[in-house]
N, C-alpha and C positions, 0 to 999 in steps of 0.2 A: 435087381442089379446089385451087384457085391464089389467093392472098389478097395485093393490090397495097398496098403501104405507101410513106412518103415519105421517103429516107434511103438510105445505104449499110446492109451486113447489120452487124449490133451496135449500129442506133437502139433509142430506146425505142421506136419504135412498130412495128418487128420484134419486142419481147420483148411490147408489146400484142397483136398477132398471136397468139402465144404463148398468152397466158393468157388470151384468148378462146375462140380455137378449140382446139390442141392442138400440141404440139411436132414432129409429126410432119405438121404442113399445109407444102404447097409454097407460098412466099412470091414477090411480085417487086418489087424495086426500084425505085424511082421517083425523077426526081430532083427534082420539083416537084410541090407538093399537086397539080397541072390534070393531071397525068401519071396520078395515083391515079384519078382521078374521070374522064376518059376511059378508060382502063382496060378499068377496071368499064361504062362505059354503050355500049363499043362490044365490049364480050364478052371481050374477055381474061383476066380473069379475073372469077369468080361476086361477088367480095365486095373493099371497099378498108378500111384503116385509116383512121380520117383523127384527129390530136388536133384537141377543139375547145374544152377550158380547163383552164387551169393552176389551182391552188390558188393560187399567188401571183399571176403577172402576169396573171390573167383571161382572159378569151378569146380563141381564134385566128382572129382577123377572117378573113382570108383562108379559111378554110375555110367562114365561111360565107356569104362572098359568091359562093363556089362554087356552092352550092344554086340562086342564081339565073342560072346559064348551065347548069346539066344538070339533067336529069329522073329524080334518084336518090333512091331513099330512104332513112332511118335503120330500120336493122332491128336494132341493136343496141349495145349500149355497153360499155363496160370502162374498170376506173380501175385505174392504173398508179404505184406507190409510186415516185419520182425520187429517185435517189441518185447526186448529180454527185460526179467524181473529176476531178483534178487529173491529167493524162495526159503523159510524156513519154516518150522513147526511153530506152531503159535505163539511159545513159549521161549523163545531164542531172539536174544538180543545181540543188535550189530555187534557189538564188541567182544561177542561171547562165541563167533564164527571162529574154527579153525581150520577146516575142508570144506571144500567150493566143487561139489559136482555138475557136470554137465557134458553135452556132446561136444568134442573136439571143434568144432565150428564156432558154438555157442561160447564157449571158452575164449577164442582169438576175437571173436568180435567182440567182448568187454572187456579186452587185455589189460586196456588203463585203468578200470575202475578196478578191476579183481586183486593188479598188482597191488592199490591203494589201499586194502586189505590188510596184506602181508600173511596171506593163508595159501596152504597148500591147495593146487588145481588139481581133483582126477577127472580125467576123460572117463567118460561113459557112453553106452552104446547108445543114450537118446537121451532127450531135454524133461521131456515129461517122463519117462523112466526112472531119471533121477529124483524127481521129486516125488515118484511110489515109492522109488526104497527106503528113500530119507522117512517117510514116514510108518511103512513096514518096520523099518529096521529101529525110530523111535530114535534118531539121530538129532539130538538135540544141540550140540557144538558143530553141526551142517549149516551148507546152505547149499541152492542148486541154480543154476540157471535156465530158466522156462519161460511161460507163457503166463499171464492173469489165468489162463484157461485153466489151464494143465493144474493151479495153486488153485483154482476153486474145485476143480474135482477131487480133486483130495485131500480135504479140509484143511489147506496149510495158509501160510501170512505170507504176504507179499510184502517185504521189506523195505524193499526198494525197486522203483518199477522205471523202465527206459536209463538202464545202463550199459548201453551199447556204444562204444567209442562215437560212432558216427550212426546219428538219429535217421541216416538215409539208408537204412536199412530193408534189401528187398532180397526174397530169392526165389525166383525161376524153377520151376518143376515141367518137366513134362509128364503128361500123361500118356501112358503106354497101351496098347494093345497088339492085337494079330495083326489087326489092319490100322492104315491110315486111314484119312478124311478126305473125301471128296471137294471141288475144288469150290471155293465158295467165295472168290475175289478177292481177300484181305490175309492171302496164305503168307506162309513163309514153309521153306524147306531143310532139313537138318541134312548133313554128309559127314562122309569120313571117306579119305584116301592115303593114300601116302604115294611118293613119285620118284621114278627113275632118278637114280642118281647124277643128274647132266647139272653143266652150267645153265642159271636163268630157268631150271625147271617151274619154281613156285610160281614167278613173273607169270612166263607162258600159260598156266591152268588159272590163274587167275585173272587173264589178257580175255580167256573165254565169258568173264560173267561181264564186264568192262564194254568191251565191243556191244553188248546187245542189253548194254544200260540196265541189268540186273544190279540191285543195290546189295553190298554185304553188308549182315547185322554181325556178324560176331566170326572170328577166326582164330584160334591158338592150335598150337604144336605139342605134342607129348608123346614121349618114345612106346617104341613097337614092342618094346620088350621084348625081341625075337634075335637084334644085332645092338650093339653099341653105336649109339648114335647116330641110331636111323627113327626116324619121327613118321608119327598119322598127323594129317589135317582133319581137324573139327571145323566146321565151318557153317555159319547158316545165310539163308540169303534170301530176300521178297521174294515170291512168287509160288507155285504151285510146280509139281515134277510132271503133270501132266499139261501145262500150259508149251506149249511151242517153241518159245522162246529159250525158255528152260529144258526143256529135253535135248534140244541143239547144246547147249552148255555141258551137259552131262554126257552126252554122247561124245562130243570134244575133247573133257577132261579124262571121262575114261578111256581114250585112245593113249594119254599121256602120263598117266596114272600103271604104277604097279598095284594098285588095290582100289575101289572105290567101292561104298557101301552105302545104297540112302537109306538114311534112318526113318524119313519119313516126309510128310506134306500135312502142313494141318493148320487150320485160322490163328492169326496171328492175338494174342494177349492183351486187352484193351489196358494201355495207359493208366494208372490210379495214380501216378503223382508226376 
């Protein structure tokens, strides 16, 4: 079994790999989320990582604008404890840092500390990435922000380790395939819709999970990119698409719904903090 992720080897979503499936699956790299999700839909490999929210900077748009150019589904999830380090070449001392690479994520979540620097930030396409080139490239006025992981695969110093604004640091991946998961009691279900333009529209599709005492775990809004300020709902919510309860909800919503798309059905993420 082959599991496509987005990142050079030492991302966090190679160590999500990890603690989903098992330390012993064969992984492949990918250098852009569209890299993961083709992947997987043209058989390369059975299954992709993909993250789709942080605990601090919220969701990974782009991963779910993914959803609407392929035909994949959520078959499962993992959350992943982030613990960014301050990365440089062995020979680089803090005061001798003048650029700060890393993934635009990883950047906003140690905002405070990196200001406290006073070095230039560049984004880059991924966390341990950053810390190949830095040392590829023999970047000794660097530093990057990554994983202990990522800095022991590629001989580099961890200079400074848990400097992420907020120590509650998590983020949520789904894992992707052709298919979803069968129903196995502790589901949750992912969606996307967007709704006729009327008074009370959202109230009313949302009146449907309400009534038959389905619990929402998460709902935001983000444009269709199609009109000016017309919006999809993301939405996930307890239960399984093939439980009863929930099928009645979805056959409701999509009576009231201009678009509705399930992303999937799959066990729900056990707890680690």
């Amino acid at each position: 079994m082959k599991v496509a992720f987005q990142g050079e080897i030492g991302a966090y979503s190679e160590s999500a790999v990890y603690s989903y499936f098992n330390p012993s699956v064969q992984v492949k790299p990918c250098r852009n989320l569209s890299d993961v999700f083709e992947s997987v839909e043209k058989g390369e490999t059975l299954y992709g990582v993909v993250p789709i929210e942080n605990s601090i900077e919220g969701s990974v748009n782009q991963t779910y604008d993914l959803f609407f150019t392929h035909d994949l589904k959520v078959c499962g999830e993992t959350i992943l404890k982030i613990v960014h380090c301050l990365i440089t070449n062995p020979k680089t001392s803090l005061n001798s840092i003048k650029i700060v690479y890393s993934h635009p994520q990883a950047l906003a979540q140690c905002r405070s500390f990196l200001e406290s620097l006073g070095c230039d930030l560049i984004p880059t396409y991924d966390t341990a990435g950053s810390v190949k080139m830095m040392k590829e490239k023999k970047l000794m006025e660097a530093g990057a922000v990554a994983s202990e992981r990522a800095a022991k695969i590629y001989g580099m110093k961890v200079l400074v380790k848990g400097i992420a604004d907020n120590p509650n640091n998590y983020t949520r991946f789904f894992v992707i395939s052709k298919n979803d998961s069968p129903l196995s009691g502790k589901d949750k279900t992912s969606i996307i819709f967007s709704l006729k333009d009327r008074s009370g529209a959202l109230y009313h599709a949302l009146e449907e999970f309400a009534v038959r005492n389905i619990n929402l775990t998460k709902i935001e809004s983000r444009p269709t990119k199609q009109e000016p300020w017309e919006y999809n709902f993301y939405l996930d919510f307890e239960g399984h698409r093939n439980e009863e309860r929930c099928q009645e909800a979805l056959k409701a919503i999509e009576k009231k719904s201009a678009f509705l798309k399930v992303l999937g059905s799959y066990p729900r993420a056990a707890k680690t903090f």
